[in-house]
KETIVEX-373496 format. One line per field, with one value per residue (C-alpha): residue number from 1; x, y, z. Coordinates in steps of 0.02 Angstrom, whole numbers, m for minus. Layout:
i <- NUM_...
c1 <- X_...
c2 <- Y_...
c3 <- Z_...
END
This chain:
i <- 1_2_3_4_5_6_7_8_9_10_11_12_13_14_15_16_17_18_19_20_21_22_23_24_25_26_27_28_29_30_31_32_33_34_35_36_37_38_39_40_41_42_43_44_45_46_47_48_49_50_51_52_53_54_55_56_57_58_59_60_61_62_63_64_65_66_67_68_69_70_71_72_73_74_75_76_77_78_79_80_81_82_83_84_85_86_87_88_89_90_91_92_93_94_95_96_97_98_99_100_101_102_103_104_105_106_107_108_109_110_111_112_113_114_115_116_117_118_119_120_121_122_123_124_125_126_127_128_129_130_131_132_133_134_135_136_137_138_139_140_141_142_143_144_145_146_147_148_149_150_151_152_153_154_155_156_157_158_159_160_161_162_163_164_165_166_167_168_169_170_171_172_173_174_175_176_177_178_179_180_181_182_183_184_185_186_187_188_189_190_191_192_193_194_195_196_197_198_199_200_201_202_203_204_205_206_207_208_209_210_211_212_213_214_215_216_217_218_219_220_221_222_223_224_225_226_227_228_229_230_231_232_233_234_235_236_237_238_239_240_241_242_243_244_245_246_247_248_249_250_251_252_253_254_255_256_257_258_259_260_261_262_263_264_265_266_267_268_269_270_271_272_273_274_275_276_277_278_279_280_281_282_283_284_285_286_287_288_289_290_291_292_293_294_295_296_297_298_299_300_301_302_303_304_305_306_307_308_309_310_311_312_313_314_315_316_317_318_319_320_321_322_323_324_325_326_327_328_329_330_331_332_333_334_335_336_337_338_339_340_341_342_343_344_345_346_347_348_349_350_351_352_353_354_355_356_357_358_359_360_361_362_363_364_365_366_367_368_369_370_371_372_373_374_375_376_377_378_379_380_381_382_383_384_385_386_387_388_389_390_391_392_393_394_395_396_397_398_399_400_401_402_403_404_405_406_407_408_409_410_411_412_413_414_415_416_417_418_419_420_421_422_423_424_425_426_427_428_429_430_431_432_433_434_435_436_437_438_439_440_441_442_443_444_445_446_447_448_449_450_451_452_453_454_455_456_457_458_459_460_461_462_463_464_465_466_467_468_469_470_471_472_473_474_475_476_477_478_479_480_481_482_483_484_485_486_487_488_489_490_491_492_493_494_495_496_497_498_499
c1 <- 1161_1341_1305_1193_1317_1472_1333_1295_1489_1521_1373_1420_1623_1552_1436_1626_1726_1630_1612_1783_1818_1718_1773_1959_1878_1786_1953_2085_1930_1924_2114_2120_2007_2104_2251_2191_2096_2268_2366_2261_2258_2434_2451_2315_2429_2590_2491_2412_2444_2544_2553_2504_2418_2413_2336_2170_2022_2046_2013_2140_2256_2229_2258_2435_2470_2530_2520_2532_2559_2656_2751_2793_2754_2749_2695_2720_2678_2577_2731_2807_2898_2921_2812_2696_2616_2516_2361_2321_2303_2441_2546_2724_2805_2983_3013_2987_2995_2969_2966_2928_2906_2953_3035_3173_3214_3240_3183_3237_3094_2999_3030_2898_2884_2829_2915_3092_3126_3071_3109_3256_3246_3217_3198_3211_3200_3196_3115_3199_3301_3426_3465_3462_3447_3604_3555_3382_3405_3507_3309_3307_3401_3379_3407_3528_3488_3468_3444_3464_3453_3419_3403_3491_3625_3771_3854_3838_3949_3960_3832_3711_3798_3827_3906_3738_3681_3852_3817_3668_3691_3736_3695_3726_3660_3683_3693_3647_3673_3804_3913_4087_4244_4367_4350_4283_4308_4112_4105_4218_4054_3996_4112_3984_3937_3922_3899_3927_3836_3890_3870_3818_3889_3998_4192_4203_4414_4396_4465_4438_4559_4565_4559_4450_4433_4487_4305_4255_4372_4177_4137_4119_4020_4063_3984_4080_3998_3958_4053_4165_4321_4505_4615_4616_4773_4844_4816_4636_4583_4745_4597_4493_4611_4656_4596_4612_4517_4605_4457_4391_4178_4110_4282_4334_4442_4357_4433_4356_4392_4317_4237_4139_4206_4098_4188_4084_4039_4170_4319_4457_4595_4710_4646_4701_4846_4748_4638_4800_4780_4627_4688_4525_4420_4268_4177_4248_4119_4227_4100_4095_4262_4398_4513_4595_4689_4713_4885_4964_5011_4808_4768_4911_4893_4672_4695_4531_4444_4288_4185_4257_4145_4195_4029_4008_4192_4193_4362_4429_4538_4639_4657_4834_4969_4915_4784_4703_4853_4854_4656_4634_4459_4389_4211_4118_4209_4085_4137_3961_3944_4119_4126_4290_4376_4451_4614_4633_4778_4781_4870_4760_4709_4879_4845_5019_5137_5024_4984_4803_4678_4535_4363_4248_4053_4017_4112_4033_4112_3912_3929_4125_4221_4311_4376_4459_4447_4590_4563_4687_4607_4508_4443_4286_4204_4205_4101_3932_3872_3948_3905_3974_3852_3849_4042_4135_4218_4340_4278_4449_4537_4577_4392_4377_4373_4205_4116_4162_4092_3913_3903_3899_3769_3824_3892_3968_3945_3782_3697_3798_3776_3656_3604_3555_3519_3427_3309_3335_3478_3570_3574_3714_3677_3726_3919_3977_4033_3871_3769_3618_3637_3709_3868_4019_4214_4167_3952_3939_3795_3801_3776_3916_4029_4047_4149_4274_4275_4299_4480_4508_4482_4570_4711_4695_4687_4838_4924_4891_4934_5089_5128_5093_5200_5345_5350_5338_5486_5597_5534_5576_5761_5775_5733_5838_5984_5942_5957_6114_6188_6156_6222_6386_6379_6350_6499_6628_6580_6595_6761_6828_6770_6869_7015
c2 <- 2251_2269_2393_2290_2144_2251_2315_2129_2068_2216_2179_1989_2058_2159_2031_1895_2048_2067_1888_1855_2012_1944_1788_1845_1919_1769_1667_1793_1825_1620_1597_1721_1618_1479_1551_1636_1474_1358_1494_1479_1305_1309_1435_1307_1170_1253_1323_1145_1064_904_868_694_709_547_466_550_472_323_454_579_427_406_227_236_123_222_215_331_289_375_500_372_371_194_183_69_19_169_303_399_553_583_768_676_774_708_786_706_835_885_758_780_687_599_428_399_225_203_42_m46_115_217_386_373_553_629_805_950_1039_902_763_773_968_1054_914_947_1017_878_708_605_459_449_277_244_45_m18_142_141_293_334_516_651_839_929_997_876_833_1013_1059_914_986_866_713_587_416_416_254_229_52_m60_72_101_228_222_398_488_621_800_903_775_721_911_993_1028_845_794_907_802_636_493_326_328_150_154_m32_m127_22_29_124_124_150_216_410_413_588_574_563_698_801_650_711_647_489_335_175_171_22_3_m181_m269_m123_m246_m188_m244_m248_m329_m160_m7_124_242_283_311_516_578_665_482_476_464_317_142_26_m5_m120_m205_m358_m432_m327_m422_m382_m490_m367_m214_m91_m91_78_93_111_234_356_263_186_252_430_524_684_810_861_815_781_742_733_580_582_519_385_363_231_85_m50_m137_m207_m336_m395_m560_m645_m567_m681_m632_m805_m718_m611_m412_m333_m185_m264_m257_m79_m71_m91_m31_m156_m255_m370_m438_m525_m615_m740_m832_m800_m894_m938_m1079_m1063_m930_m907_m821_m643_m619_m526_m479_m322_m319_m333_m286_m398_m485_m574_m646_m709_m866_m954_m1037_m1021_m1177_m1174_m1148_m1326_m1286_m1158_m1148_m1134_m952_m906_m815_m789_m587_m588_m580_m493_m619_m686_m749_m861_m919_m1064_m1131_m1220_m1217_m1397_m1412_m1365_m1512_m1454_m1325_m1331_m1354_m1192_m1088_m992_m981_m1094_m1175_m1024_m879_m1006_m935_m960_m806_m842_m872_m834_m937_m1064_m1130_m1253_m1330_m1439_m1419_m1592_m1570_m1744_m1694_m1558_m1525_m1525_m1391_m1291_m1178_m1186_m1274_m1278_m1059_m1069_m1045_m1090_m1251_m1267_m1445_m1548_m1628_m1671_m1821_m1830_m1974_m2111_m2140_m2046_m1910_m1866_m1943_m1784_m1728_m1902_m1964_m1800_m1817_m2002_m1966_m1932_m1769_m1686_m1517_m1486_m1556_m1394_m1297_m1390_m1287_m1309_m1157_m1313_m1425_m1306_m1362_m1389_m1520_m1635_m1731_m1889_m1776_m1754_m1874_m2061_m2004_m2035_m2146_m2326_m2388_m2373_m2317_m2285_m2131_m2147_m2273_m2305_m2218_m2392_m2461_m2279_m2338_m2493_m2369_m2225_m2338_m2406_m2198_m2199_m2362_m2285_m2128_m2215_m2328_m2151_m2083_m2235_m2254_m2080_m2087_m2254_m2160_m2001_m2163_m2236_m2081_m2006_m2168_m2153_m1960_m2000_m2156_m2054_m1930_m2045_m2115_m1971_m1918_m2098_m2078_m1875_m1960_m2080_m1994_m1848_m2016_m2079_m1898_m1884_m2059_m2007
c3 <- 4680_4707_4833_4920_4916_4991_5120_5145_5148_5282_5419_5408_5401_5565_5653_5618_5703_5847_5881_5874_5970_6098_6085_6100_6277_6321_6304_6401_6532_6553_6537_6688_6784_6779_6780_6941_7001_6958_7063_7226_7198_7207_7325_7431_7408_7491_7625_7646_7809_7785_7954_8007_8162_8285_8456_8416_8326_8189_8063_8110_8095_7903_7922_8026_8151_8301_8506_8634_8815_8959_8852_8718_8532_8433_8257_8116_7954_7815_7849_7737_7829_7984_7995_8141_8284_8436_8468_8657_8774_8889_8813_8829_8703_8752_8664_8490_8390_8225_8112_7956_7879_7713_7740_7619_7671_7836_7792_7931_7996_7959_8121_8258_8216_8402_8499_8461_8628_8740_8630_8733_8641_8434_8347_8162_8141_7958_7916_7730_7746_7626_7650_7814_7767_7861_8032_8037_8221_8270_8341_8461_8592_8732_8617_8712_8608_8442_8324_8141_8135_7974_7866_7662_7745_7634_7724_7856_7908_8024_7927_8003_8161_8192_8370_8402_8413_8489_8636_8695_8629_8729_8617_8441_8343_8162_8140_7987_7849_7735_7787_7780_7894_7815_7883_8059_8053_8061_8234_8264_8365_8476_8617_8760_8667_8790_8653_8462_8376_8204_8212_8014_7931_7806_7766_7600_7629_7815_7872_7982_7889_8007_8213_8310_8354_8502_8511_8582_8726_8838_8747_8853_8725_8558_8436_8285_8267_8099_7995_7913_7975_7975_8038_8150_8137_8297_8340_8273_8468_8537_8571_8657_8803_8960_8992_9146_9149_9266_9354_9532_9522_9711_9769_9661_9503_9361_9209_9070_8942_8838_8930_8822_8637_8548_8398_8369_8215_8079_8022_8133_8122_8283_8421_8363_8455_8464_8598_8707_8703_8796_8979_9070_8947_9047_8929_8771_8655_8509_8479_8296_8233_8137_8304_8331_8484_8633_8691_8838_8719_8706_8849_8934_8955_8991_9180_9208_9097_9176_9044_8894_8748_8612_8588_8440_8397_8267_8236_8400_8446_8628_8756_8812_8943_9036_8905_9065_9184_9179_9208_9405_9398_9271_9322_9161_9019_8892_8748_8717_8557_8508_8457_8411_8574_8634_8749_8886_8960_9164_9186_9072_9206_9291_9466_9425_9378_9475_9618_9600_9471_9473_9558_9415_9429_9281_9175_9013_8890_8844_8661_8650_8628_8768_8852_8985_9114_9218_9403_9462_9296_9418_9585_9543_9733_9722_9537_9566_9374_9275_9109_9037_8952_8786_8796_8785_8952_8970_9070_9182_9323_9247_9265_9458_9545_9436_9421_9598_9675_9563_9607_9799_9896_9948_9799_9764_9579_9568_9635_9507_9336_9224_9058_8924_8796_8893_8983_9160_9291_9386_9212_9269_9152_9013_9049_8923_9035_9103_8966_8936_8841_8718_8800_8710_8779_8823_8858_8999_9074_9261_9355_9301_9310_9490_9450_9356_9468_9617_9575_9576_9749_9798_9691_9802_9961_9921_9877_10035_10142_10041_10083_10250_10288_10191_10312_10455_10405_10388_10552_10636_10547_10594_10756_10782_10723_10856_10964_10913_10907_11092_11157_11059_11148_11299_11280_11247_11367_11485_11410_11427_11607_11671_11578
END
């Protein structure tokens, strides 16, 4: 019985040990299946082609808006890197835009992968980026504009903007980031760059800390607008002014220097000395900021200056005596919407003390509150363009030499009035005296202008005959003394003759 029991115990003991034995199997042989099936799935999944492939059917676009046309690339909207290939035939891939996207990461190897060599032109607009992998662009080597604009940027420095990049690039825009100015030793590659935008990247201090690098001596357009600045160091440009390269290309010496500065909309109260510093300096945009008044130290030294910016200047109150006098070349001088300009001073421009105001293209003082416009100012008859509505021009003669000319029938500065605001030109019946009913001082109604204007001229006329009957008289008294003199000559040459 026993026997039969421990015989029992032992074939169930045996049946338990081989089950489990094979169970034990059955486990590590499934455990290696998986084990082998999770490592080709992995293995799959690194060898998977992320590549986002474009312009072909709407499926191989995996809903992402793009467009290709004439050896440009526009997409928007579903992105979320930048590994993107074209797959039209023979298509040669050259300009690139991106926007409204989600990169976050600029990942090297990973931009247009294939098309490095031929891009020119790479566009990231609002594309969410917050970080660039060192060397991402050092592939792209015939990139000459590159733009970062309206991205989460808080730094950027040489690992990204390597000598690589720098050798090619020509336009650099990194505008509305975060960034920060106080080491521009970032830039320190970007020895051919052309134009800098760093425009709406706020300074929390107002400040640029540092200069600008001598590596930017090329550069001809740079952007600081709408970064909250209230001071520049009066050196921050020393790098940037007058540069001669000693070199002779086509048999002409070239200079390079900055051209173009905008500086508009930050909170600037007096116009920065460093300006001053810029002698070769074309365009000056300084629209939007704190000014109230121009003097004759502003732009002494910016002899080349041609276009000068201060639209919507709110504070600005007077222009005044030779604001403009060292300017000979200027052409364009904008104050549109500056409402509180109410005084510029007759020799602004320096026709009294130079003896020669410069020959303006385009003169615009649009919605100032300016009353009255000097006459020897400018010469009006050379300006092509005369923007002066919507300001209150006094109705007297101070004004007779603008109002008497657009009441005739044969007017000068009618031809030339324009109006941005109003949408058309020759809108003389918006120059303040001018003005439609109800009349005012200032807003008479343009029938009865005449009856004010007209005592002008009668005061002019009387002038000029008064003038004219004064040199009468005194010739007829030089002359009469002439005369005098010769008889008394005459008679004692007489008087010595009988004696």
């Amino acid at each position: 019985m026993i026997t039969a029991e421990k015989t029992k115990i032992s074939s169930t003991n045996t049946v338990f040990l081989s089950s489990q034995i094979f169970h034990d199997k059955f486990k590590r042989h499934v455990d290696l299946e998986v084990f082998s099936d999770t490592n080709a799935a992995n293995q799959n999944t690194n060898n998977a082609d992320t590549t986002i492939y474009v312009c072909g059917s709407e499926d191989d676009k995996k809903g992402i808006e793009c467009y290709c046309d004439d050896r440009e690339l526009t997409c928007w909207k579903g992105l979320k890197d930048a590994n993107i290939k074209p797959i039209l035939e023979n298509f040669i891939l050259q300009d690139v835009f991106l926007m409204e996207i989600n990169i976050t990461v600029l990942q090297k190897d990973k931009i247009f992968p294939g098309n490095e060599n031929s891009i020119k032109k790479l566009s990231f607009y609002d594309a969410k980026i917050i970080q660039i992998d060192i060397q991402a662009f050092d592939k792209f080597i015939s990139l000459n504009y590159l733009t970062l604009a309206k991205n989460l940027l808080k730094h950027i420095d040489e690992n990204v903007l390597t000598q690589q990049l720098g050798s090619t690039l020509l336009t650099l825009d990194l505008a509305f980031n975060n960034l920060t100015f106080h080491d521009l030793s970032m830039f320190k590659y970007m020895v051919n760059l052309e134009e800098l935008n760093l425009h709406g990247n706020i300074q929390r201090n107002g400040k640029i800390e540092s200069k600008f690098p001598e590596s930017l001596s090329n550069l001809k357009k740079l952007k600081l607008g709408e970064c909250g600045l209230t001071d520049l160091d009066e050196h921050v440009f020393d790098n940037l002014r007058f540069y001669l390269i000693i070199a002779i290309i086509n048999e002409e010496i070239v200079f390079r220097q900055l051209e173009t500065l905008r500086l508009h909309h930050n909170n600037f109260v007096t116009i920065p000395s460093a300006i001053s510093s810029l002698s070769n300096l074309v365009f000056l945009g300084f629209d939007g900021n704190q000014i109230e008044s121009i003097n004759k130290e502003s732009f002494v030294l910016n002899t080349n200056l041609e276009e000068i910016m201060f639209t919507e200047s709110l504070k600005l109150k007077y222009v005044g005596d030779c604001a403009f006098c060292y300017l000979p070349n200027l052409k364009f001088v904008d104050f549109w919407h500056s409402n509180n300009l109410t005084y510029m001073h007759e020799n602004a421009f320096g026709a009294i003390s130079v003896g020669v105001a410069p020959t303006l293209k385009e003169f615009d003082i649009e919605d100032c509150n300016v009353s009255v416009l000097p006459e020897n100012l400018v010469n009006w008859k050379l300006i092509p363009k005369l923007s002066l509505n919507h300001n209150p021009f006094a109705c007297n003669c101070s004004m007779a030499w603008l109002f008497n000319d657009l009441l005739s029938n044969n007017s000068i500065y009618g031809d030339k009035l324009y109006s941005l605001r109003d949408a058309y030109h020759h809108n003389k019946f918006k120059l303040g005296c001018l003005g439609p009913p109800p009349t005012t001082p200032n807003h008479t109604h343009p029938y009865t202008i005449v009856e004010i204007f007209a005592s002008c001229k009668i005061s002019t006329f009387s002038n000029t005959v008064w003038h004219f009957f004064t040199f009468a008289i005194f010739m007829i008294i030089f002359v009469s003394l002439l005369i005098y003199a010769r008889q008394s000559k005459l008679a004692a040459n007489w008087y010595t003759h009988m004696t």
